[in-house]
C-alpha positions as CSV (number, residue, x, y, z in Angstrom):
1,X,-4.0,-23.1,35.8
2,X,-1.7,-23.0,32.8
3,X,2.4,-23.1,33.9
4,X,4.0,-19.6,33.2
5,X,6.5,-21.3,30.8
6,X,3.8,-22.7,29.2
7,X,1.6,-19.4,29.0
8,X,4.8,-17.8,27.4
9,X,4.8,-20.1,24.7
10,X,1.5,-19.8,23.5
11,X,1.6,-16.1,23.6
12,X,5.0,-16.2,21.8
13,X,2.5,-18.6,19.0
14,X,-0.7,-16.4,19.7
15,X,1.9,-12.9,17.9
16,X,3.1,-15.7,15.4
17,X,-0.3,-16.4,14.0
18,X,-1.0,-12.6,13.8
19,X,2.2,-12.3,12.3
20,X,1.4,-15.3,9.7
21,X,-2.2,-13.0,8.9
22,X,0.0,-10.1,8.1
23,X,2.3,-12.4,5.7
24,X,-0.8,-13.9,4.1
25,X,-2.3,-10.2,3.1
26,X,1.4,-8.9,2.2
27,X,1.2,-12.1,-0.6
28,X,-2.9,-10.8,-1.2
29,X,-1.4,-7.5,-1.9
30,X,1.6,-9.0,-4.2
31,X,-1.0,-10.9,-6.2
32,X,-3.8,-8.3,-6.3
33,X,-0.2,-6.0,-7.9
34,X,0.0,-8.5,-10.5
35,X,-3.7,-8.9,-11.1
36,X,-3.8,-12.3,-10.0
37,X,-7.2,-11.8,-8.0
38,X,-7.5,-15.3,-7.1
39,X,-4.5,-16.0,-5.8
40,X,-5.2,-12.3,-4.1
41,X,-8.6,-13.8,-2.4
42,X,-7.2,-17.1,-1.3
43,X,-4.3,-15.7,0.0
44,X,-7.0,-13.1,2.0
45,X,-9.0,-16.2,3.0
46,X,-5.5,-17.8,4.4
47,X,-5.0,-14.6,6.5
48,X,-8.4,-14.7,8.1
49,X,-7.8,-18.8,8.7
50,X,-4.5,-17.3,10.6
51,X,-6.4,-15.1,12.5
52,X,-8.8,-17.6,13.9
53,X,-5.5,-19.2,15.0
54,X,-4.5,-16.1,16.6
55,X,-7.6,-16.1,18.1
56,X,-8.3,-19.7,19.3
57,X,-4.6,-19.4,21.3
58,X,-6.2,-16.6,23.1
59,X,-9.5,-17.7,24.5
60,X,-7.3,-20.7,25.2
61,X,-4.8,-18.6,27.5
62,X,-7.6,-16.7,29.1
63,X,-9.9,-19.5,29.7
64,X,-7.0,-21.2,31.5
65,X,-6.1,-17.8,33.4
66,X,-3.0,-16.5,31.8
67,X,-2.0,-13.1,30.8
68,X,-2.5,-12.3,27.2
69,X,0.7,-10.7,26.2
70,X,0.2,-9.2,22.4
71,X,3.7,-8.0,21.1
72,X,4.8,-5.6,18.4
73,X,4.5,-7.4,14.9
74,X,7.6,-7.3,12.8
75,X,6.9,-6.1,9.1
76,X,6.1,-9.3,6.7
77,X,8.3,-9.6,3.6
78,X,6.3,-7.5,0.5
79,X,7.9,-8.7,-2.4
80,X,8.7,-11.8,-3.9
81,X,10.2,-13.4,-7.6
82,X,7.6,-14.3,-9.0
83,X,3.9,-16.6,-8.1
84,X,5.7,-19.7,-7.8
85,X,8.2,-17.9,-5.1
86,X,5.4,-16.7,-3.1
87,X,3.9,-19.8,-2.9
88,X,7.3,-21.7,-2.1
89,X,7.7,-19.0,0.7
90,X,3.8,-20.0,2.0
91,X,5.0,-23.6,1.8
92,X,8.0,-23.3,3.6
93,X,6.4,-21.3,6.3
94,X,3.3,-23.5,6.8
95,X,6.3,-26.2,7.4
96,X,8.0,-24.1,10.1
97,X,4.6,-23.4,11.8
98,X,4.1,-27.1,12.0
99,X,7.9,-27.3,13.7
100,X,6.2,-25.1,16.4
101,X,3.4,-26.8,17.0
102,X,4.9,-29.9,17.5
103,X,7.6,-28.0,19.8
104,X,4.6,-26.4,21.9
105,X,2.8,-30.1,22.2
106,X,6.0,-31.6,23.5
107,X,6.8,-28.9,26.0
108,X,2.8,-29.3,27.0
109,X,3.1,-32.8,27.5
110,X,6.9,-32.8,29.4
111,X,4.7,-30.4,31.9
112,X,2.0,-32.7,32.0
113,X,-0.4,-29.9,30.9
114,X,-3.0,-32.4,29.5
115,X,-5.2,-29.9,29.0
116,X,-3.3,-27.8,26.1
117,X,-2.3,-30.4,25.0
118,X,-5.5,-31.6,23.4
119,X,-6.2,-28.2,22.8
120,X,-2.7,-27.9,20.5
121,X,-3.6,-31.5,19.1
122,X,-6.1,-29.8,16.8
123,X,-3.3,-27.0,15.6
124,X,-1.0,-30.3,14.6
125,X,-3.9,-31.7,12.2
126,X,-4.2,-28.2,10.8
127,X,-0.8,-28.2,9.7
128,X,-1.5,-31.8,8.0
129,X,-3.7,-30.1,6.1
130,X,-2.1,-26.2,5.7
131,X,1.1,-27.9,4.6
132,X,-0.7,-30.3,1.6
133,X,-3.2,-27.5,0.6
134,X,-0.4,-25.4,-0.3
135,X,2.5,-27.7,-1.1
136,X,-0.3,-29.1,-3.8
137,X,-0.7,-25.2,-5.0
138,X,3.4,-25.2,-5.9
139,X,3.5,-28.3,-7.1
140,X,1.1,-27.1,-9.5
141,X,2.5,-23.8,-10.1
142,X,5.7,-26.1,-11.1
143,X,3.5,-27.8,-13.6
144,X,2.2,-25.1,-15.5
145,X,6.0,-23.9,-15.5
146,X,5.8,-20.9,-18.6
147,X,2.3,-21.2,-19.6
148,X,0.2,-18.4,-19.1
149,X,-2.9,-19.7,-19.6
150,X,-2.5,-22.8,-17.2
151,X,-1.6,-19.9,-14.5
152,X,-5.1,-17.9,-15.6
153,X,-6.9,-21.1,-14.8
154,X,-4.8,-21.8,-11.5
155,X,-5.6,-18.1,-10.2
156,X,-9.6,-18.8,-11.6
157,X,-9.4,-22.1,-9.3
158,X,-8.1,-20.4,-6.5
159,X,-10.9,-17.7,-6.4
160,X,-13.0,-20.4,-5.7
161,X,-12.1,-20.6,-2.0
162,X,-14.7,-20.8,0.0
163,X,-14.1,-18.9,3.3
164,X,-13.6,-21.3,6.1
C-alpha cells in the first residue's frame, strides 16, 4: 500500500500532466492560428504523450490502492510572442516537470516506497529526453532567427512526428 503523503503527490503530478496536455493543445491552437501546421501537429502529438503521463500516474495509484483525486485544471496560457516564445515556454516547462520528478523520486525513496520509485524512475528518463527534444527545437528556432523559409522547413520537419 502506497503512504497517503505519497498518494497525494502523485495525484498532485497525475492533474499536472493533464494540465501539461491542455498547455500543449493551447500551443497546437497558437500554431494552427498562425498556420504553422506542423508545429500545430507536434505540439498535438506532445499533448497526447502528456496524457499517457496523466494516465500511467493513475493505473499506478490505483494498482497500489489509492484514491484517485482528479482536480479542477487551471486555464493554460493562449497566447505567446512569437514561435520561438512558445517553444522557450515548452522548454522551460519540460525543465520544471523534470524538477518534480526528481522531487517525487526523493520523497519515494525517503519513504522507502521502492515500489514507485522504479515506477517514477522511468518519468526521470522521459524528461532526459522531453527536455533535449525540445531544447534542440529552440535552439533551432534561434538558428533560423529572421528567415522565413528556414521556419517553413522547421514546421515541414516537425509534421513529421510520428505519434508515440
Amino acid at each position: 500500500m502506497i503512504s497517503k503523503k505519497m498518494a497525494d503527490a502523485l495525484n498532485l503530478q497525475m492533474n499536472r500532466e493533464f494540465f501539461n496536455a491542455r498547455l500543449y493543445l493551447s500551443m497546437a491552437a497558437f500554431f494552427e492560428a498562425l498556420n504553422m501546421p506542423g508545429a500545430a501537429k507536434w505540439m498535438e502529438a506532445q499533448a497526447d504523450e502528456e496524457t499517457g503521463h496523466a494516465m500511467r500516474l493513475y493505473n499506478h495509484l490505483r494498482d497500489r490502492g489509492a484514491r484517485i483525486l482528479l482536480g479542477g485544471l487551471e486555464p493554460p496560457p493562449m497566447q505567446w510572442d512569437s514561435p520561438l516564445a512558445a517553444f522557450e515556454a515548452a522548454y522551460e516547462h519540460e525543465c520544471e516537470v523534470s524538477r518534480q520528478f526528481d522531487e517525487h523520486l526523493t520523497f519515494a525513496q525517503a519513504e522507502k516506497d521502492h515500489a514507485t520509485a522504479v515506477f517514477l524512475q522511468w518519468f526521470i528518463n522521459e524528461q532526459v529526453e522531453e527536455e533535449a527534444t525540445v531544447g534542440g527545437i529552440v535552439h533551432r528556432i534561434k538558428l533560423i532567427g529572421d528567415h522565413k523559409g528556414g521556419l517553413f522547413m522547421l514546421d515541414r520537419m516537425l509534421g513529421e512526428r510520428k505519434a508515440d
